[in-house]
FIMAR-30685 format. One record per residue (C-alpha): residue number from 1; residue in three letters; x, y, z. Coordinates in Angstrom, 1 decimal. Example, Ala and Ser with C-alpha at 12.3 -4.5 7.8 and 13.67 -1.06 7.14 Angstrom:
BEGIN
+-----+---------+--------+--------+--------+
! num ! residuo !     px !     py !     pz !
+-----+---------+--------+--------+--------+
!   1 !     ALA !   12.3 !   -4.5 !    7.8 !
!   2 !     SER !   13.7 !   -1.1 !    7.1 !
+-----+---------+--------+--------+--------+
% end
This chain:
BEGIN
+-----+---------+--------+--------+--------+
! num ! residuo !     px !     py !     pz !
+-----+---------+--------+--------+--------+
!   1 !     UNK !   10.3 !   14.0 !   -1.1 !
!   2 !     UNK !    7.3 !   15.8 !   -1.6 !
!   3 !     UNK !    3.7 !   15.0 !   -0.2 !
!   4 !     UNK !    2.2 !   13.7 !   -3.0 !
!   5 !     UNK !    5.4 !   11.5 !   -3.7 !
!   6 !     UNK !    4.7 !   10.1 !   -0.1 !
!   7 !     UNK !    0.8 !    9.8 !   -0.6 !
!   8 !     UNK !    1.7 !    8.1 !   -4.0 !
!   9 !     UNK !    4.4 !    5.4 !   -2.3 !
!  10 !     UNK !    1.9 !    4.5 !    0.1 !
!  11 !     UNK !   -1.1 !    4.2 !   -1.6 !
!  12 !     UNK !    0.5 !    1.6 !   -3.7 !
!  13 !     UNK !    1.0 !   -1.0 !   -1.2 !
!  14 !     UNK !   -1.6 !   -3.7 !   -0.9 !
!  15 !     UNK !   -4.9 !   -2.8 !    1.3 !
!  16 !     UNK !   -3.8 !    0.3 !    2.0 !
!  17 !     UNK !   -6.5 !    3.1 !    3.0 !
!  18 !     UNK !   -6.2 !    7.0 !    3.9 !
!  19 !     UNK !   -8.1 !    9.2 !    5.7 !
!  20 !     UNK !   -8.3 !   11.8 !    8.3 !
!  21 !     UNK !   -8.5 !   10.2 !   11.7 !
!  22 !     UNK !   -7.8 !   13.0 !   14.1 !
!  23 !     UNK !   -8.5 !   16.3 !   11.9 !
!  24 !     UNK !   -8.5 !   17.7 !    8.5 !
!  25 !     UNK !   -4.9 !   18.2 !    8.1 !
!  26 !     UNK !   -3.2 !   14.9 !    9.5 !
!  27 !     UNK !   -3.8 !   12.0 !    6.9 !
!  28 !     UNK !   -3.3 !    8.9 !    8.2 !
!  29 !     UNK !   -2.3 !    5.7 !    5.7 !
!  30 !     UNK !   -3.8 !    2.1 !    7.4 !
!  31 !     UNK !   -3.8 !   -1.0 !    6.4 !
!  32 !     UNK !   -6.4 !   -3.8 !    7.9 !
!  33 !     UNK !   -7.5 !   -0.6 !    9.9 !
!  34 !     UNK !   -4.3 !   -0.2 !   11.6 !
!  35 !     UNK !   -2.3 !    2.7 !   11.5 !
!  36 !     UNK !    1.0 !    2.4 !    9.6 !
!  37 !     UNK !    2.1 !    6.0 !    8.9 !
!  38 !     UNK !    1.1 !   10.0 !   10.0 !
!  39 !     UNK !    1.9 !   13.6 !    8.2 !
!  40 !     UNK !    0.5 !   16.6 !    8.1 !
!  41 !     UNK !   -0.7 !   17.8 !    4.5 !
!  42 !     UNK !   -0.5 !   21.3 !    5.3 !
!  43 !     UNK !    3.1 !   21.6 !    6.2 !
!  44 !     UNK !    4.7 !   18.1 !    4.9 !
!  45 !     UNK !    7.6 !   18.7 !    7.1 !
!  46 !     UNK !    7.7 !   14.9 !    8.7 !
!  47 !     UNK !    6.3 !   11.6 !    9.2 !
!  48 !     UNK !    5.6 !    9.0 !   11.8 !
!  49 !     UNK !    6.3 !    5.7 !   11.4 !
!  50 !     UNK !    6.0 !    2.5 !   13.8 !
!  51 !     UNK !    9.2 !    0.8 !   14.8 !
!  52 !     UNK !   10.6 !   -2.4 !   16.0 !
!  53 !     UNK !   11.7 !   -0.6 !   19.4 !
!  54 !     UNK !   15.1 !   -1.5 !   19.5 !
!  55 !     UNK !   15.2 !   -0.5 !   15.4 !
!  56 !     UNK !   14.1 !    2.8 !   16.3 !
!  57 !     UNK !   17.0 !    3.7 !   18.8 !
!  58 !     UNK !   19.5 !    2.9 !   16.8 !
!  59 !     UNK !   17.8 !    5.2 !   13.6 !
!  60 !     UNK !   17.8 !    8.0 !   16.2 !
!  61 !     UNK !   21.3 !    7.5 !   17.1 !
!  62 !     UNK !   21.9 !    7.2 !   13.7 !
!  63 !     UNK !   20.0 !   10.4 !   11.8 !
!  64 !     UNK !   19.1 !   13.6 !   13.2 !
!  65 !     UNK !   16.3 !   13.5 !   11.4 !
!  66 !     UNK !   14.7 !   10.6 !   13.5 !
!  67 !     UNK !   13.3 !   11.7 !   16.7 !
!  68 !     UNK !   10.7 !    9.5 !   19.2 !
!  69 !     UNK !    7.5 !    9.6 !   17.8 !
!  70 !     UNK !    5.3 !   12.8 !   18.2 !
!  71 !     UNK !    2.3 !   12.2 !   20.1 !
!  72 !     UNK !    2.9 !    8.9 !   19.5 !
!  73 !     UNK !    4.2 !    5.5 !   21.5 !
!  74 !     UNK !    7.6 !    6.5 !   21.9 !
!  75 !     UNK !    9.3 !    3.3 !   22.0 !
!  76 !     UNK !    7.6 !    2.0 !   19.0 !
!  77 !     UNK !    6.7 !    5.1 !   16.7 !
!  78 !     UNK !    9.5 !    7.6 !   15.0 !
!  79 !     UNK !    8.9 !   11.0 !   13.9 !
!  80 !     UNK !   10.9 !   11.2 !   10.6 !
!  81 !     UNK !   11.4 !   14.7 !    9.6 !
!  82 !     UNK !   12.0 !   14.9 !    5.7 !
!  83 !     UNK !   14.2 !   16.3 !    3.0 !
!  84 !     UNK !   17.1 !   16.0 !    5.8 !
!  85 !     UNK !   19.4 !   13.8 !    6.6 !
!  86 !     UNK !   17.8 !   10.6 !    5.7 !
!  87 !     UNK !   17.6 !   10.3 !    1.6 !
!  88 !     UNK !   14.2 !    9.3 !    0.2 !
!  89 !     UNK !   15.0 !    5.9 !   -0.6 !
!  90 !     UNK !   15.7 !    5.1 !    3.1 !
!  91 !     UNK !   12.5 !    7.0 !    4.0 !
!  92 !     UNK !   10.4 !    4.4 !    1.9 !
!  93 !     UNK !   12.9 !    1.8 !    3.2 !
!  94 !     UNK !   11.3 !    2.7 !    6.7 !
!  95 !     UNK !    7.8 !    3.2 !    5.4 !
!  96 !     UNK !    7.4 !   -0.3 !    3.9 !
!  97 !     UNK !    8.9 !   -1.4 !    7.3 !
!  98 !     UNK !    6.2 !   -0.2 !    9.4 !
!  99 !     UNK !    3.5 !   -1.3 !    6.8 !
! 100 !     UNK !    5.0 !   -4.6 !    7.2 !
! 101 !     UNK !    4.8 !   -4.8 !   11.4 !
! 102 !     UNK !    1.2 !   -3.5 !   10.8 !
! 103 !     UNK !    0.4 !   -6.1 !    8.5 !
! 104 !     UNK !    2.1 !   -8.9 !   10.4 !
! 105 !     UNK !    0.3 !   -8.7 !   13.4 !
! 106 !     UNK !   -3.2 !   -8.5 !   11.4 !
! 107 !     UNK !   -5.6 !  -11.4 !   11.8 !
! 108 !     UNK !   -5.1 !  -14.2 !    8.8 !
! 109 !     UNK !   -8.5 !  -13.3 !    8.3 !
! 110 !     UNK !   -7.5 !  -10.0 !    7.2 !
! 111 !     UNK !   -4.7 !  -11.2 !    5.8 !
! 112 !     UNK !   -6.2 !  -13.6 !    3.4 !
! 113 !     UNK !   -8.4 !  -10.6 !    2.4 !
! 114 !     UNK !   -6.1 !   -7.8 !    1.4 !
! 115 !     UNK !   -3.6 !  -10.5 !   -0.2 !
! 116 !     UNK !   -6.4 !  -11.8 !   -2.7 !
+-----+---------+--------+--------+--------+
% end
């Protein structure tokens, strides 16, 4: 997987945004205004993703490409490092799971907006 496959994949769900958050290099996909997914442009090596906590320890046991999230909430964030271990199809599997657990814990509100 390359970067702009990733940006692509993600950019295509519903109500998706990107931006750089914390610096010019780390672009950051939310939805609602809640972070889904991280990577660095510059050196597309890896992204984070959130996690169902109990989900992510059994990735890590399972891949050695799936480590506790860097500088993130360990228990609910993984750091997937790419083009290892883990084919692209279960990367995506894992992005479209943390969109989802962003999206479900969005206000209806919200909800009702980025659905329509």
């Amino acid at each position: 997987m390359n970067i702009e496959d990733f940006r692509n994949y993600c950019l295509n769900k519903k109500g998706v945004t990107e931006g750089f958050l914390f610096d010019e290099t780390t672009l950051v996909f939310k939805v609602g205004e809640k972070v889904f997914t991280i990577t660095n442009i510059e050196m597309f090596e890896s992204i984070n993703v959130k996690c169902d906590p109990e989900l992510a320890i059994e990735l890590r046991e399972r891949y050695t490409s799936v480590l506790p999230g860097y500088h993130m909430n360990k228990k609910h964030w993984n750091t997937i490092v790419v083009n290892s271990d883990m084919d692209d199809s279960e990367v995506k599997k894992w992005v479209d799971h943390s969109y989802q657990l962003v999206f479900d814990k969005l206000p209806k509100k919200i909800k009702d907006v980025l659905v329509d």
